[in-house]
N, C-alpha and C positions, 0 to 999 in steps of 0.2 A: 609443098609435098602433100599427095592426100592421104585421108586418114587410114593409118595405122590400127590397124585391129588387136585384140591383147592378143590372141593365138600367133599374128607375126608378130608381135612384140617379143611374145614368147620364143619362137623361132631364132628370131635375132638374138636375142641373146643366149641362148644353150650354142650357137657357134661361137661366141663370147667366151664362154667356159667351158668349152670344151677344152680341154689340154693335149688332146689324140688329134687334135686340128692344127693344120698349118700356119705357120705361127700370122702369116699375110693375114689369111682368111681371118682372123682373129680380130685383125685391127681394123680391117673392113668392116666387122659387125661393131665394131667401140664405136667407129665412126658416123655407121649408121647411126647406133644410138645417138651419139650426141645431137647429131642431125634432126631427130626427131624430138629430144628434150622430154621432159618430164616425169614425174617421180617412177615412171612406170622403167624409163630408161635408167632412170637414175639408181632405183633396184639394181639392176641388172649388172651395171657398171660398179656398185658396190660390193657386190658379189663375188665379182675380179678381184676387187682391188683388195679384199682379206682375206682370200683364201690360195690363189694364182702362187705359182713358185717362180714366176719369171717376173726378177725384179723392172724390168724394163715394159714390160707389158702395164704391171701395176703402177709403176709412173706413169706411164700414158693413161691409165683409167683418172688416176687421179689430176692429171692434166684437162680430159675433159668433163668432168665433175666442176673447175674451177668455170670453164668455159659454159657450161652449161646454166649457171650460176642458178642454182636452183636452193634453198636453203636445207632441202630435206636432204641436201648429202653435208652436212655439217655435224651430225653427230659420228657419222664413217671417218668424214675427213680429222675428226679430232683422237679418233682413237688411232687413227694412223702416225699421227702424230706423236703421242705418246708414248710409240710404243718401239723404247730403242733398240729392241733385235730388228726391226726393221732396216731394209737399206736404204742408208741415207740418202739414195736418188729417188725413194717414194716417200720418206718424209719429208724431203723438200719439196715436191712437186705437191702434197698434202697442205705445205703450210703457204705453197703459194696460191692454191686454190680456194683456200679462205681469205686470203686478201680478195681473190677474182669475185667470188662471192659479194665480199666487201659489208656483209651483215655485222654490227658491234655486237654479237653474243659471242662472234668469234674472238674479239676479245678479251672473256673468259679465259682462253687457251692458250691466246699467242701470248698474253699478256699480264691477264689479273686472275686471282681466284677470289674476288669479295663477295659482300653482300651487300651492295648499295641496293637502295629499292628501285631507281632509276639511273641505267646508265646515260640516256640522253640528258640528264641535268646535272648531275654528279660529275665532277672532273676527272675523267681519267688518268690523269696526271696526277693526281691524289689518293689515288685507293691502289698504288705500287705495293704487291705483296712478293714475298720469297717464289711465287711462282712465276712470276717474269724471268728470274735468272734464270731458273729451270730450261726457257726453251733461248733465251737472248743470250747464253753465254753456254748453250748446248755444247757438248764435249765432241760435236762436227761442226766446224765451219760455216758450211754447205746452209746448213739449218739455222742456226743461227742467224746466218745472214738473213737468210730467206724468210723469218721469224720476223727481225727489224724489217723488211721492206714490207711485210703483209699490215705489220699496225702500222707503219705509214700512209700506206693506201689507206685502208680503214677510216684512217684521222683525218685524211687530207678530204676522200669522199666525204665525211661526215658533217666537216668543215665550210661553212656557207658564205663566208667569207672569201673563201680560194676562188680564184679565175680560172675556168676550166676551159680544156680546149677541146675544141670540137669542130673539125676540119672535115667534111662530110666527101671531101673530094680524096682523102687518103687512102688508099686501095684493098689498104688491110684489116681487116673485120675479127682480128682476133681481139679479148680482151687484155690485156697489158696488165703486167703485177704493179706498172708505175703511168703516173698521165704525163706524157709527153710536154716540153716546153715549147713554148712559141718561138720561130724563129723563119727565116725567110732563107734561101739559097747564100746569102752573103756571111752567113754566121758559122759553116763548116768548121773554119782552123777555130773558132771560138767554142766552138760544141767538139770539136775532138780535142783539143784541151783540157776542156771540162770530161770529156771522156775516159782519157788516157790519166789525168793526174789524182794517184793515190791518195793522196792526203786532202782529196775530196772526197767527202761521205756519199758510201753508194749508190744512197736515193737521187740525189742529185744526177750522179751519172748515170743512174739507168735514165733519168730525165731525158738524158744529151742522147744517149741511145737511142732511144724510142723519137726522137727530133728528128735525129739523121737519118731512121727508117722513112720516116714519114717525108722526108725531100724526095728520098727513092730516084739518086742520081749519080751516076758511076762514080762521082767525087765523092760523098756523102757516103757510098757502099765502103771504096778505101778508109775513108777515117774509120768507119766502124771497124775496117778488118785492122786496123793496127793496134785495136785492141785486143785480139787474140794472142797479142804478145805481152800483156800485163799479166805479170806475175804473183797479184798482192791477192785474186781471188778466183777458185775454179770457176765460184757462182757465175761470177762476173763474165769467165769469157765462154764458160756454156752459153749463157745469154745471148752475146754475141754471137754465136754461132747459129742459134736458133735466129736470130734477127735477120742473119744473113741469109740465111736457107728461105725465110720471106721473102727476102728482095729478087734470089736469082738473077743475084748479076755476075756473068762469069767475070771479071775481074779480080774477082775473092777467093776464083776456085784454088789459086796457089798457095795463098796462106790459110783454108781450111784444109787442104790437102798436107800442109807442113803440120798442123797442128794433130792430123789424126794419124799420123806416119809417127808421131811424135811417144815412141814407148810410154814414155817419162812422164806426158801429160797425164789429167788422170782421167779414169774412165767417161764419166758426167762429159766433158769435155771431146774427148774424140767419140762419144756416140751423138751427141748433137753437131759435130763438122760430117761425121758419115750424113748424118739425117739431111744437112743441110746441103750435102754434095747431091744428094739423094732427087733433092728439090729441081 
């Protein structure tokens, strides 16, 4: 892209916040911003995301905040966090973009409030204060969960020991709240297993999730879509949703279709089967 001047920087973002603006025209300038990246964006997209009255808009700002992964939106992201009049589809989308960041001061918030002098050499697994419950057993679900999967990332990024994957031939350029596991076309009924079975911990299957995106094969799109039929977590099958609206495989359009038709499901949930029919 070439360079951006502050006066269009500026531009782009006042149809960002404007509120008299179409709520489209809106998301086109988030997306410009993000496109463009840096604190100057990063501004701007914060600017939404604390003042904006449309909860949907301010999860999207804070969606791309995470993708942006810039660290200078880590003190926005954490007060959004905190702050539970907030709705719970921009505190989750807050707490997952400090995972996407994947900085350990974010740790601090999702996790600890101490005063070690170094958290690179201090365990984090030893300086557990009463502020961990605060967000890992949050009184939403949503967050909660979304809370345990950011320090996962965190840990597992920070982690030198872990085998990371890095397939340069996978099509999809977004950043993932979890890293994909290894696997080959032959692994499908073993990654929607691990998909589908509740009393596997979440990280794990967003693992199998993010797997079976990355096969990005009409067999691989169905397992994922038989997840929008677990019932143990909205997180989980907003996820799904979002994962499917990637792939665009009409195969899934009936059970995202069942899922947004679906009263009873909950919001989080049938605005990411729209988004993802949308795809």
């Amino acid at each position: 892209m070439s360079t951006i001047t502050a006066d269009q920087l500026s531009a782009i973002g006042r149809v960002l916040n404007d509120a008299n603006r179409p709520i489209g025209q809106r998301f086109r300038a988030l997306f410009t911003l993000r496109n463009i990246g840096g604190t100057g964006s990063v501004d701007q997209i914060c600017e939404c995301l604390l003042a904006d009255e449309s909860a949907l808009l301010k999860h999207e700002c804070a969606y791309c905040l995470g993708q942006i992964q810039d660290t200078h939106a880590i003190p926005v992201l954490n007060r959004v966090l905190a702050n539970t009049a907030e709705h719970p589809m921009v505190r989750h989308e807050a707490a997952e973009a400090l995972g996407a960041i994947g900085d350990r001061q974010s740790l601090d918030v999702l996790k600890v409030r101490i005063d070690c002098v170094d958290l690179s050499v201090t365990s984090v697994a030893n300086c557990l204060s009463s502020y961990v419950q605060k967000y890992l057993n949050d009184s939403n679900k949503s967050v909660s969960e979304t809370c345990s999967l950011a320090i996962q990332r965190i840990e597992y990024l920070s982690d030198e020991t872990k085998e990371r994957v890095m397939d340069t031939s996978v099509p999809f350029k977004s950043v993932d709240p979890v890293p994909a596991v290894r696997c080959d076309e032959t692994d499908i009924g073993k990654l929607e297993a691990l998909l589908t079975d509740a009393n596997n911990d979440l990280f794990s299957r967003y693992r199998a999730m993010f797997a079976l995106r990355n096969l990005n094969t009409d067999a691989s799109a169905r397992a994922l879509a038989n997840g929008l039929q677990c019932p143990d977590s909205a997180l989980f099958r907003h996820e799904v949703a979002y994962v499917l609206g990637q792939m665009q495989k009409p195969c899934t359009v009936a059970q995202l279709a069942a899922n947004l038709a679906d009263f009873g499901e909950n919001e989080m949930v049938r605005h990411e089967c729209a988004e993802a029919l949308g795809n």
